[in-house]
mmCIF file of the N, C-alpha and C atoms, coordinates in Angstrom:
data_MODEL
# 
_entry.id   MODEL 
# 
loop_
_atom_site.group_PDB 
_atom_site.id 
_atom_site.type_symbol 
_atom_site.label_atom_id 
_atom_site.label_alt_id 
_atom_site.label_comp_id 
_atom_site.label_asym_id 
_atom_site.label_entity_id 
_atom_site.label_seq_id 
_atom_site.pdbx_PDB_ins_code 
_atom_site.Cartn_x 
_atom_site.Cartn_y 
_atom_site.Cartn_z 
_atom_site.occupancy 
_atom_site.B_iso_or_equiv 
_atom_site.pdbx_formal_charge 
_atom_site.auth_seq_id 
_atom_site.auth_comp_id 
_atom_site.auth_asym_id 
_atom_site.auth_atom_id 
_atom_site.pdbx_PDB_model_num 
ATOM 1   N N  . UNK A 1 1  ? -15.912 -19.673 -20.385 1.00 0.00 ? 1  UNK A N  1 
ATOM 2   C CA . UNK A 1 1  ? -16.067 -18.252 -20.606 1.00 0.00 ? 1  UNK A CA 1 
ATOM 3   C C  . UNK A 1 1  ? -15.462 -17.475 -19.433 1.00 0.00 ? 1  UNK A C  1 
ATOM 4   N N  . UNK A 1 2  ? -14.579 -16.391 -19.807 1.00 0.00 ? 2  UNK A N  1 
ATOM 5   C CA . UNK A 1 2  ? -13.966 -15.444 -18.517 1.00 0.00 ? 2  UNK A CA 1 
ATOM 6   C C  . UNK A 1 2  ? -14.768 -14.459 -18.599 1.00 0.00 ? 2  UNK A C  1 
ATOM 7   N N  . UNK A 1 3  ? -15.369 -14.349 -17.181 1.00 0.00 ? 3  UNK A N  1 
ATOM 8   C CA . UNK A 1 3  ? -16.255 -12.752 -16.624 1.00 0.00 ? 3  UNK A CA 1 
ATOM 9   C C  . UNK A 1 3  ? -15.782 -12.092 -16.135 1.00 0.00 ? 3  UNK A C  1 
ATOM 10  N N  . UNK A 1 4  ? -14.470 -12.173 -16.267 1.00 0.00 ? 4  UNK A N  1 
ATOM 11  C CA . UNK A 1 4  ? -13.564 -11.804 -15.497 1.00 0.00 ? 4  UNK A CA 1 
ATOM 12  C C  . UNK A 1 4  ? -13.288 -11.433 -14.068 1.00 0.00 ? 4  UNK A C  1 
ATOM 13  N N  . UNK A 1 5  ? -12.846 -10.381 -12.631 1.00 0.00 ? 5  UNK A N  1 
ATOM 14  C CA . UNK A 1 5  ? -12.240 -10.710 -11.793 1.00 0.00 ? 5  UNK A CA 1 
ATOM 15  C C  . UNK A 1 5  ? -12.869 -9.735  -10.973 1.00 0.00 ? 5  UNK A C  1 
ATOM 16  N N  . UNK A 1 6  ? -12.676 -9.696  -9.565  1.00 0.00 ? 6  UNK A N  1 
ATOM 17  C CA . UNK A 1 6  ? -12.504 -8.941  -8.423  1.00 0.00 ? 6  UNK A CA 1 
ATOM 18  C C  . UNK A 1 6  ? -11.514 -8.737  -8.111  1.00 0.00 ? 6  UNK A C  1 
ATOM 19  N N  . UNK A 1 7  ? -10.912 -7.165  -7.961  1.00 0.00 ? 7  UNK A N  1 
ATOM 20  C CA . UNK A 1 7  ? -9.643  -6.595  -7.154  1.00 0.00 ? 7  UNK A CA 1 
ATOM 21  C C  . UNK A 1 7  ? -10.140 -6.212  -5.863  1.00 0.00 ? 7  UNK A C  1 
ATOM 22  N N  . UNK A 1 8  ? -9.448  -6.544  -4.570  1.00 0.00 ? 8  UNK A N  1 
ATOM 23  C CA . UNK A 1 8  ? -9.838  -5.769  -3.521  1.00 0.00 ? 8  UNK A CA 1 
ATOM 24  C C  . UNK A 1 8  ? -8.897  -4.061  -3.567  1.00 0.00 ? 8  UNK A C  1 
ATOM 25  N N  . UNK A 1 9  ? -8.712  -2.906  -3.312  1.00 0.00 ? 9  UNK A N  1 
ATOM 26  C CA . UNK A 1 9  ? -8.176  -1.686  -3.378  1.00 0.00 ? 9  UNK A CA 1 
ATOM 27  C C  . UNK A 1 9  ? -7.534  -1.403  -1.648  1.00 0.00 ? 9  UNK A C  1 
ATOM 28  N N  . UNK A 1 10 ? -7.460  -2.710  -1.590  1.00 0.00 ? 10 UNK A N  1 
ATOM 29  C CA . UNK A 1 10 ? -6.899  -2.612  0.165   1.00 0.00 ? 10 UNK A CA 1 
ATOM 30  C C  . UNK A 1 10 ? -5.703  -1.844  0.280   1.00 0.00 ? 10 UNK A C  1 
ATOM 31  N N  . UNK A 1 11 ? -5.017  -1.994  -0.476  1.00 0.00 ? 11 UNK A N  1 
ATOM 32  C CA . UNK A 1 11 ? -3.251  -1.319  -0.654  1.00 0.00 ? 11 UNK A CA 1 
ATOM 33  C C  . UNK A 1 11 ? -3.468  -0.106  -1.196  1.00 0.00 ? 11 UNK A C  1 
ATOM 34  N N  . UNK A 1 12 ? -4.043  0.648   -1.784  1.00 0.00 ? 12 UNK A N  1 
ATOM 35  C CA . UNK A 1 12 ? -4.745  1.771   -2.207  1.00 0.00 ? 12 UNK A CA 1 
ATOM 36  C C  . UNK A 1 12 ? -4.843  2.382   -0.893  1.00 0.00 ? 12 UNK A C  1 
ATOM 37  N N  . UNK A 1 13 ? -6.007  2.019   -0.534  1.00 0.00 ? 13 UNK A N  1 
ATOM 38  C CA . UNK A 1 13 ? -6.783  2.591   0.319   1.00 0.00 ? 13 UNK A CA 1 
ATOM 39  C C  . UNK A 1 13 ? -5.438  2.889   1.535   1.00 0.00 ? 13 UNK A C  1 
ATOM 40  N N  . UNK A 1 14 ? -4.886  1.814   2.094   1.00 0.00 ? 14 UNK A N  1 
ATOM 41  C CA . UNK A 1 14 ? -3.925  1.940   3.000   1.00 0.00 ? 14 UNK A CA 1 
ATOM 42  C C  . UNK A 1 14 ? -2.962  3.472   3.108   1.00 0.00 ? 14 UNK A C  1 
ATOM 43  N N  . UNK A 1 15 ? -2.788  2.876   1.703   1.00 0.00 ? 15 UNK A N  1 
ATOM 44  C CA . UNK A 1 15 ? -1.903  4.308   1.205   1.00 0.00 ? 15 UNK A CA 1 
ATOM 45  C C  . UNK A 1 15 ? -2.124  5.557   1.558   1.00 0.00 ? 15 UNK A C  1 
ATOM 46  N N  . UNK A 1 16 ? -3.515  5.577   0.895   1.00 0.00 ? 16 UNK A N  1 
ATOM 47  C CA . UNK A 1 16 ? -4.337  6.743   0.916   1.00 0.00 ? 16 UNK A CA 1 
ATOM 48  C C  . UNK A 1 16 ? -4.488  7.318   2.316   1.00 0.00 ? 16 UNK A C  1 
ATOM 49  N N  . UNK A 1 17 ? -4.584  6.569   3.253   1.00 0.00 ? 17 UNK A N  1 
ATOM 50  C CA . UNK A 1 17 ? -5.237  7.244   4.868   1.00 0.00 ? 17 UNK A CA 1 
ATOM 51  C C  . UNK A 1 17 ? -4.050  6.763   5.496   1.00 0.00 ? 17 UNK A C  1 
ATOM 52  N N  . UNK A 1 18 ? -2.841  6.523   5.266   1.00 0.00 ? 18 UNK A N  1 
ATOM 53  C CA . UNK A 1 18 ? -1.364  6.228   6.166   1.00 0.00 ? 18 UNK A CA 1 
ATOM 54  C C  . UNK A 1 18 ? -1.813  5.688   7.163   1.00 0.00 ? 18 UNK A C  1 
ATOM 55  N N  . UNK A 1 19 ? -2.386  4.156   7.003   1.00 0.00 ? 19 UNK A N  1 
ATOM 56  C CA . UNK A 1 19 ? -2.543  3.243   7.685   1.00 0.00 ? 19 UNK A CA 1 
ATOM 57  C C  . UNK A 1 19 ? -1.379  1.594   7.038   1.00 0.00 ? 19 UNK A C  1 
ATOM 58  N N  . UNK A 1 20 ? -0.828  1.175   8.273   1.00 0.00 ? 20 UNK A N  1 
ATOM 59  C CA . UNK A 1 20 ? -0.084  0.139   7.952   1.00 0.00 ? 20 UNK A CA 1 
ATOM 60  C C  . UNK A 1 20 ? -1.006  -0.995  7.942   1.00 0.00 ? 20 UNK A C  1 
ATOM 61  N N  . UNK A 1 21 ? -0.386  -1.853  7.538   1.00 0.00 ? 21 UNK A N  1 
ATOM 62  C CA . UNK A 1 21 ? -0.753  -3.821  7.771   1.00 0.00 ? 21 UNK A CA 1 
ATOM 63  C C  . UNK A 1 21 ? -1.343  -3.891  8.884   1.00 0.00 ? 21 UNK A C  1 
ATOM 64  N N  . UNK A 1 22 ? 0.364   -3.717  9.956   1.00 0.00 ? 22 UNK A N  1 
ATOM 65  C CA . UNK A 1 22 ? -0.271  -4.194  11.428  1.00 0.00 ? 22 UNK A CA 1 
ATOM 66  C C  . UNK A 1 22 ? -1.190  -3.458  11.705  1.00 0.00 ? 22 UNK A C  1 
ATOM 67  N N  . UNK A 1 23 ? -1.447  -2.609  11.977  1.00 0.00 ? 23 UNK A N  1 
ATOM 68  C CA . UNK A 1 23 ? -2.531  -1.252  12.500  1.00 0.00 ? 23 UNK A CA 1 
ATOM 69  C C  . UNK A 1 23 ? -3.640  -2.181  12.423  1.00 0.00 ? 23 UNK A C  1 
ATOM 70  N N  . UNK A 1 24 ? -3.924  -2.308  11.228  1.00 0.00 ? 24 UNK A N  1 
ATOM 71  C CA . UNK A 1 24 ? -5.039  -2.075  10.806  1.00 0.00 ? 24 UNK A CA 1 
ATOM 72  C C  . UNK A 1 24 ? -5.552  -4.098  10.982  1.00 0.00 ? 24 UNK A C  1 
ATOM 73  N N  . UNK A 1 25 ? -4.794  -4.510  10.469  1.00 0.00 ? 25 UNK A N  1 
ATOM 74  C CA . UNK A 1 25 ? -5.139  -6.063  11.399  1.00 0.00 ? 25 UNK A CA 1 
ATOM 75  C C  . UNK A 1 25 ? -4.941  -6.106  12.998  1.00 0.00 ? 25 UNK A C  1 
ATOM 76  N N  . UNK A 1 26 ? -4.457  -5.589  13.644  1.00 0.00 ? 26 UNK A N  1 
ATOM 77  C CA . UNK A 1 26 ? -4.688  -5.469  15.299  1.00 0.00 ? 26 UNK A CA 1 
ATOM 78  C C  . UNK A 1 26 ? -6.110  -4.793  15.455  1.00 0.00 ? 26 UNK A C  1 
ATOM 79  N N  . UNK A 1 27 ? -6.283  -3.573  15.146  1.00 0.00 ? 27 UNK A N  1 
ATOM 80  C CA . UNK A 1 27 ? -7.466  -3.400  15.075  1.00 0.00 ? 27 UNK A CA 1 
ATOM 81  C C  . UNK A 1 27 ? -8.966  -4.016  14.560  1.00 0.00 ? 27 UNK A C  1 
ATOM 82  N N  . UNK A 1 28 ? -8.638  -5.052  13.736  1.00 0.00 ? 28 UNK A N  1 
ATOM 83  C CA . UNK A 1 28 ? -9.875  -5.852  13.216  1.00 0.00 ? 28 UNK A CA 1 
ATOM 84  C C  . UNK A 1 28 ? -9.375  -7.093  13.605  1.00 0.00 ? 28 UNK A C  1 
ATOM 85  N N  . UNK A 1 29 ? -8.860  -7.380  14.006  1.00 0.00 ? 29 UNK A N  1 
ATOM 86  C CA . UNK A 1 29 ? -8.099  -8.772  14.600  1.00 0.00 ? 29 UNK A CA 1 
ATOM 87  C C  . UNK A 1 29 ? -8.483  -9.767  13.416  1.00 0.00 ? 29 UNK A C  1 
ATOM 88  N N  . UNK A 1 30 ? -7.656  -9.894  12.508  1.00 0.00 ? 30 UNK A N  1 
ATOM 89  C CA . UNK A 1 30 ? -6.932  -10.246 11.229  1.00 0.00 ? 30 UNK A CA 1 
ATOM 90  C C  . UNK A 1 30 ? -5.897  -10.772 11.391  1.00 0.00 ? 30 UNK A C  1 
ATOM 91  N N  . UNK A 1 31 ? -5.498  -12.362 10.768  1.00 0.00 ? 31 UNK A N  1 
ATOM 92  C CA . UNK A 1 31 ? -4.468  -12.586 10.528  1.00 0.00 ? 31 UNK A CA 1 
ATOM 93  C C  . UNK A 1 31 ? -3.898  -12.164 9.656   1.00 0.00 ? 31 UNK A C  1 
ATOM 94  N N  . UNK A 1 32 ? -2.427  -11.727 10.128  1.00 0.00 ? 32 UNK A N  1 
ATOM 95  C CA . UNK A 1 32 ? -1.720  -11.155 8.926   1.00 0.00 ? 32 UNK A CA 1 
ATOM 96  C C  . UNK A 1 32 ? -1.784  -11.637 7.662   1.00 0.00 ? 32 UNK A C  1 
ATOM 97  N N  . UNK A 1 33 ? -1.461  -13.236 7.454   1.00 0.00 ? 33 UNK A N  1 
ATOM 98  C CA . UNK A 1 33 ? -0.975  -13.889 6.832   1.00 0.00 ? 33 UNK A CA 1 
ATOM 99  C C  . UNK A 1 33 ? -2.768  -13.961 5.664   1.00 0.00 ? 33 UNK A C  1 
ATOM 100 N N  . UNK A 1 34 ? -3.843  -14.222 6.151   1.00 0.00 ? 34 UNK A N  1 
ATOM 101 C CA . UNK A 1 34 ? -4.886  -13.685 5.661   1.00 0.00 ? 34 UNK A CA 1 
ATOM 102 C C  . UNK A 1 34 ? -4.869  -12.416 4.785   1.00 0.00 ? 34 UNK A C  1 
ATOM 103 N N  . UNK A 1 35 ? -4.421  -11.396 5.736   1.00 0.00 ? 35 UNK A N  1 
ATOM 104 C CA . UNK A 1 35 ? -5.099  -10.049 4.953   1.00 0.00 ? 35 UNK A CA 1 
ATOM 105 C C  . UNK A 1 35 ? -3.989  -9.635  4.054   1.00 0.00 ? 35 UNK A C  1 
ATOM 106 N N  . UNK A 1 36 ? -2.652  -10.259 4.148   1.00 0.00 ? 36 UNK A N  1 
ATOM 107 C CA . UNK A 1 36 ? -1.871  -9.995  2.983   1.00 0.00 ? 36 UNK A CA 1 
ATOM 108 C C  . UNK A 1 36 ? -2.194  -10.834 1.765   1.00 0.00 ? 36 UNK A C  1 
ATOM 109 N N  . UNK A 1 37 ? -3.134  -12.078 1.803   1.00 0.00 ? 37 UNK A N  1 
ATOM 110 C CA . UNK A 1 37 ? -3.668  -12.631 0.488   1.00 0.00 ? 37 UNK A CA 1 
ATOM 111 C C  . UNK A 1 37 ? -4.510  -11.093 0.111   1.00 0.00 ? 37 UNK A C  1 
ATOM 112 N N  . UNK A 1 38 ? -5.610  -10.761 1.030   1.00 0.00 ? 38 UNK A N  1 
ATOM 113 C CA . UNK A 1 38 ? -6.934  -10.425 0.436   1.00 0.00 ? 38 UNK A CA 1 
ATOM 114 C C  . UNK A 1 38 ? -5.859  -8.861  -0.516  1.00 0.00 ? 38 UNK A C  1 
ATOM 115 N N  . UNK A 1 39 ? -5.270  -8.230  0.247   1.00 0.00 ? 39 UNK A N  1 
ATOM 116 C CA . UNK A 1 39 ? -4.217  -7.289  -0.534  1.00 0.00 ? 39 UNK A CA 1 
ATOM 117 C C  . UNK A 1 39 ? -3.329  -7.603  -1.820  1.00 0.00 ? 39 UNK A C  1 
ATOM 118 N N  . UNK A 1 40 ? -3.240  -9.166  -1.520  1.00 0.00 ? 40 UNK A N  1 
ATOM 119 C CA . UNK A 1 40 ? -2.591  -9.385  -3.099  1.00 0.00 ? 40 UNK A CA 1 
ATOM 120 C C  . UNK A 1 40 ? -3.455  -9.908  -3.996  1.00 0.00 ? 40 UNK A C  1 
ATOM 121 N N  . UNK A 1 41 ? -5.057  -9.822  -3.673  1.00 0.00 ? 41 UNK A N  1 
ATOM 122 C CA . UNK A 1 41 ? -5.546  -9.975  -4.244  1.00 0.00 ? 41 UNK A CA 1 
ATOM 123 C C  . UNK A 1 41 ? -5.430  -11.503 -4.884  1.00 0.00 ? 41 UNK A C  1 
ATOM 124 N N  . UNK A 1 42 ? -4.993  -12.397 -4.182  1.00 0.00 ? 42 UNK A N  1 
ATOM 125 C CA . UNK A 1 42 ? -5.015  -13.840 -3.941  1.00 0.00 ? 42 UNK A CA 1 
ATOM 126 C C  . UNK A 1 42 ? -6.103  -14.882 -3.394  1.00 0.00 ? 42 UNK A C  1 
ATOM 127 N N  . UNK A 1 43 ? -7.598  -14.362 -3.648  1.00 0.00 ? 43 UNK A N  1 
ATOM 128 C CA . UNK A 1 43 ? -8.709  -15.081 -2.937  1.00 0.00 ? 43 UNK A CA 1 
ATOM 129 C C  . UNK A 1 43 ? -9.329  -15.903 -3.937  1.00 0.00 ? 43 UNK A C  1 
ATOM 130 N N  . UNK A 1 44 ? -10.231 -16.542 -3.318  1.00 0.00 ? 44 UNK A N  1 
ATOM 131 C CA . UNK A 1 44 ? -10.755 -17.206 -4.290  1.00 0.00 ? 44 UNK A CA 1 
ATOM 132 C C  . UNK A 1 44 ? -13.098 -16.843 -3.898  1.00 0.00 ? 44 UNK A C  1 
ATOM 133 N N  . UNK A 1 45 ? -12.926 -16.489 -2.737  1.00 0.00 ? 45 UNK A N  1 
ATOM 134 C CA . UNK A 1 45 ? -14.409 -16.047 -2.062  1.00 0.00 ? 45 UNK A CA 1 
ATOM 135 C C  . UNK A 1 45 ? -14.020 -15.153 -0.896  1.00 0.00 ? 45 UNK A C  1 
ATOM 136 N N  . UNK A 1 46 ? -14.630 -13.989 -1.013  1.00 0.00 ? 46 UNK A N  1 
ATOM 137 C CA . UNK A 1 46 ? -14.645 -12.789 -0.489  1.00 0.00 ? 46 UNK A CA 1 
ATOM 138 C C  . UNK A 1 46 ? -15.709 -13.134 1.128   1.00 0.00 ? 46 UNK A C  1 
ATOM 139 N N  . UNK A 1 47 ? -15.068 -13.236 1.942   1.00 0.00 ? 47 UNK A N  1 
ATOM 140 C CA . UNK A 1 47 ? -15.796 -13.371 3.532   1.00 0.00 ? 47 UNK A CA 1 
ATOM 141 C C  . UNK A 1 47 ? -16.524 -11.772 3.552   1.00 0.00 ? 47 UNK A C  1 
ATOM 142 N N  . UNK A 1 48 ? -18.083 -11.528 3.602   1.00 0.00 ? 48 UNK A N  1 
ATOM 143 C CA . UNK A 1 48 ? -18.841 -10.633 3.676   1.00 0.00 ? 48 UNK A CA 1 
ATOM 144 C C  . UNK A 1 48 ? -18.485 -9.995  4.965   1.00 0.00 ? 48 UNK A C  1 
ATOM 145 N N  . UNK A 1 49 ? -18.085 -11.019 6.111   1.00 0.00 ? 49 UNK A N  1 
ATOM 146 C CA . UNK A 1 49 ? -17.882 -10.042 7.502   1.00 0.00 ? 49 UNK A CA 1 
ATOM 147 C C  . UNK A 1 49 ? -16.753 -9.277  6.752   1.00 0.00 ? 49 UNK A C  1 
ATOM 148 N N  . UNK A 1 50 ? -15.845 -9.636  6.733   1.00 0.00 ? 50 UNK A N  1 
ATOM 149 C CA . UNK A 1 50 ? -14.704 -8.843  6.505   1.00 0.00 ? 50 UNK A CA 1 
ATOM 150 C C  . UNK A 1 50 ? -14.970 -7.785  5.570   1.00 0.00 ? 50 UNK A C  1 
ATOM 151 N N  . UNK A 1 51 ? -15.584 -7.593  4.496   1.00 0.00 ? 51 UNK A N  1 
ATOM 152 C CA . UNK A 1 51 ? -16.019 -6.516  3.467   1.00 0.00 ? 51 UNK A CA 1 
ATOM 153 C C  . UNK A 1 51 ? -16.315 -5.420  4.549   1.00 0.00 ? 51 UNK A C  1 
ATOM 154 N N  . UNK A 1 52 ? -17.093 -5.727  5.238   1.00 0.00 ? 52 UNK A N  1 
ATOM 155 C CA . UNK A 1 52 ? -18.091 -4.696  6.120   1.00 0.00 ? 52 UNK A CA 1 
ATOM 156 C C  . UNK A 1 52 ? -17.269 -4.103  6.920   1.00 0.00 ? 52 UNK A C  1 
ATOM 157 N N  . UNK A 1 53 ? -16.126 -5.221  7.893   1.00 0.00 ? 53 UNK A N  1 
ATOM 158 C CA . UNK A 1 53 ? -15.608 -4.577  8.652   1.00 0.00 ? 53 UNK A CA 1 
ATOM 159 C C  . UNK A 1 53 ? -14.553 -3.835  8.249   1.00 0.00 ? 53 UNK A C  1 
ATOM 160 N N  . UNK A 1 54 ? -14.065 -3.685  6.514   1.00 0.00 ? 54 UNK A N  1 
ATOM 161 C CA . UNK A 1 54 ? -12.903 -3.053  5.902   1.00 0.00 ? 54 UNK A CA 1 
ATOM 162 C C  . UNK A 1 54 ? -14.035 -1.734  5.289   1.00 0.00 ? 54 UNK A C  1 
ATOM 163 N N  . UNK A 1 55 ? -14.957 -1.940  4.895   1.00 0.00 ? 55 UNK A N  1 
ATOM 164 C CA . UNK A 1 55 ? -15.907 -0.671  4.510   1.00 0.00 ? 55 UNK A CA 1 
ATOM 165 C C  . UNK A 1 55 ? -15.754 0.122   6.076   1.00 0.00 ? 55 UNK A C  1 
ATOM 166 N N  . UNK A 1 56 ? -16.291 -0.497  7.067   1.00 0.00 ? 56 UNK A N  1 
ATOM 167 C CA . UNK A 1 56 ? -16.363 0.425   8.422   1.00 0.00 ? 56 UNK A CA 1 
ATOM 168 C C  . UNK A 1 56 ? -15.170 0.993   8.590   1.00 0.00 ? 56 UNK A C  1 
ATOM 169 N N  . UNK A 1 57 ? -14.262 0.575   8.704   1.00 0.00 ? 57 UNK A N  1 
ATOM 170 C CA . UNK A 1 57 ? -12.691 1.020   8.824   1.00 0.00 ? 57 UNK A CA 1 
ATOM 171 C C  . UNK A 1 57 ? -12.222 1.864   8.337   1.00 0.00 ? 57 UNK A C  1 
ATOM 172 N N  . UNK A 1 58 ? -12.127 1.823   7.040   1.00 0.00 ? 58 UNK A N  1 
ATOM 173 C CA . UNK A 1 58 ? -12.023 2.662   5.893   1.00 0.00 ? 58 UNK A CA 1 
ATOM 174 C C  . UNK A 1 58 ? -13.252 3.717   5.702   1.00 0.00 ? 58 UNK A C  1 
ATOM 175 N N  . UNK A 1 59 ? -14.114 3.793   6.512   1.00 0.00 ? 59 UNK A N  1 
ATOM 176 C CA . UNK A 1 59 ? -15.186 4.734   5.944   1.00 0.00 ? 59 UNK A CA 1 
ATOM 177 C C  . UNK A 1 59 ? -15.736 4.928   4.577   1.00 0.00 ? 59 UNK A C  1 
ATOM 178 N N  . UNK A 1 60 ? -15.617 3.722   3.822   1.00 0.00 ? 60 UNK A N  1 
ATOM 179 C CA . UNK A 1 60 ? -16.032 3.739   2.448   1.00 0.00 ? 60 UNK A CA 1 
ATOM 180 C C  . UNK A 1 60 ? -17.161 2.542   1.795   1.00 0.00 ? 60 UNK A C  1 
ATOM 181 N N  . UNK A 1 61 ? -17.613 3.117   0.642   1.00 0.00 ? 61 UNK A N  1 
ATOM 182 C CA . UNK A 1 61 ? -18.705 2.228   0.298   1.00 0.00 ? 61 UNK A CA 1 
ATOM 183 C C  . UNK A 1 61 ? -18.370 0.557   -0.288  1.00 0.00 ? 61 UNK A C  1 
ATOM 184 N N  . UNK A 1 62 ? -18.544 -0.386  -0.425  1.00 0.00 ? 62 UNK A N  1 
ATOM 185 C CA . UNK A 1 62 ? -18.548 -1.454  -1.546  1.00 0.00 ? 62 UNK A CA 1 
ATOM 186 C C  . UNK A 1 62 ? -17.694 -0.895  -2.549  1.00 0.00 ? 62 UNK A C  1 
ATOM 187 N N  . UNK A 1 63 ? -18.197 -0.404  -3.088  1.00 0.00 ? 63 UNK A N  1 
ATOM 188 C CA . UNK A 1 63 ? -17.762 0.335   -4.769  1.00 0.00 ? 63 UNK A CA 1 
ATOM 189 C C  . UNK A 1 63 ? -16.420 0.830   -4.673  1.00 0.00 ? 63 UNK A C  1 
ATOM 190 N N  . UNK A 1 64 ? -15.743 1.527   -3.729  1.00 0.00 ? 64 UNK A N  1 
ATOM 191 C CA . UNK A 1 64 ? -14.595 2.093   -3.261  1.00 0.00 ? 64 UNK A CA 1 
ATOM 192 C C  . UNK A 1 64 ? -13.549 0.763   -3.094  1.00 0.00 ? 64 UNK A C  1 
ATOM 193 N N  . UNK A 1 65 ? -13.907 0.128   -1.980  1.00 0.00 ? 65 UNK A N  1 
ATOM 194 C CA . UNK A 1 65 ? -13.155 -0.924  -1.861  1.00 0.00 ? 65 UNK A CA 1 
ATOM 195 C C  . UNK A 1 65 ? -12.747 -2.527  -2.819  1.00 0.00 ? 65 UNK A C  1 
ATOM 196 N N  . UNK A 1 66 ? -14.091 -2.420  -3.493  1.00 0.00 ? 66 UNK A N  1 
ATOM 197 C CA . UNK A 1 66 ? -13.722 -3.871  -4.534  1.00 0.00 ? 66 UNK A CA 1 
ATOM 198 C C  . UNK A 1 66 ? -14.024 -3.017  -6.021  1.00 0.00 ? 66 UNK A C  1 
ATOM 199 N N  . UNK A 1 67 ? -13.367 -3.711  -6.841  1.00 0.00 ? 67 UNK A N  1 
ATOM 200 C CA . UNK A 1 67 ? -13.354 -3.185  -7.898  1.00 0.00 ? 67 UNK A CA 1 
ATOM 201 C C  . UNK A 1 67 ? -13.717 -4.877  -8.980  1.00 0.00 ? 67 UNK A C  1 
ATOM 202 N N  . UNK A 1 68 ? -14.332 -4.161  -10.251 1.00 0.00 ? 68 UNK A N  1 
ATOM 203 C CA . UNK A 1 68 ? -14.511 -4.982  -11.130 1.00 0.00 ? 68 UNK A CA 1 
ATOM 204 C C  . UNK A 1 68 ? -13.878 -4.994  -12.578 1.00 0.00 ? 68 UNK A C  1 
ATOM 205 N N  . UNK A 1 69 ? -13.350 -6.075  -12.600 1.00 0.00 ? 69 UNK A N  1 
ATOM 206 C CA . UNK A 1 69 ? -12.016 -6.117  -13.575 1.00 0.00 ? 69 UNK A CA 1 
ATOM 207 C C  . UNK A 1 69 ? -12.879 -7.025  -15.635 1.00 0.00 ? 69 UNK A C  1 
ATOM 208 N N  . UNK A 1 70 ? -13.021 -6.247  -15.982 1.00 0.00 ? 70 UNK A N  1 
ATOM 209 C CA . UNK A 1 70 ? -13.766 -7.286  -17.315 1.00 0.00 ? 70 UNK A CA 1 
ATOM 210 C C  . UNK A 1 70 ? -12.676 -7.763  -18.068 1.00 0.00 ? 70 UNK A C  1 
ATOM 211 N N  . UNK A 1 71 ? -12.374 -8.862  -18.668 1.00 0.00 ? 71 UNK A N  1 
ATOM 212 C CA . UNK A 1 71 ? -11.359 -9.201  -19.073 1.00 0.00 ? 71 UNK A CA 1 
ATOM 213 C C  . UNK A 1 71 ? -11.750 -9.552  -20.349 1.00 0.00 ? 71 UNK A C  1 
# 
């Protein structure tokens, strides 16, 4: 059975507040090569630190940043 998916809105959000890649992984000290999966939306389990520290960053709730996809 498909329940379908989680999108992260990382590339969104980026957009939205003219914040780059690097920026924003120097500042949370992120591997690049990491946070361009979680942006392509290439994961398979969502690391809770990281939620928090992309909610803090972004100044936004859960709900803002992950999205739920029903398929």
């Amino acid at each position: 059975m498909n329940y379908g998916h989680l999108e992260l809105r990382i590339e969104e959000l980026l957009q939205e507040k003219g914040i780059s890649k690097n920026m924003i992984c120097k500042e949370l000290d992120i591997l690049r090569s990491n946070f361009n999966r979680y942006c392509r939306n290439e994961f398979q389990r969502l690391d809770a630190n990281l939620i928090c520290k992309l909610c803090n960053y972004f100044e936004c709730e859960i709900g803002e940043l992950i999205r739920y996809v029903k398929e």
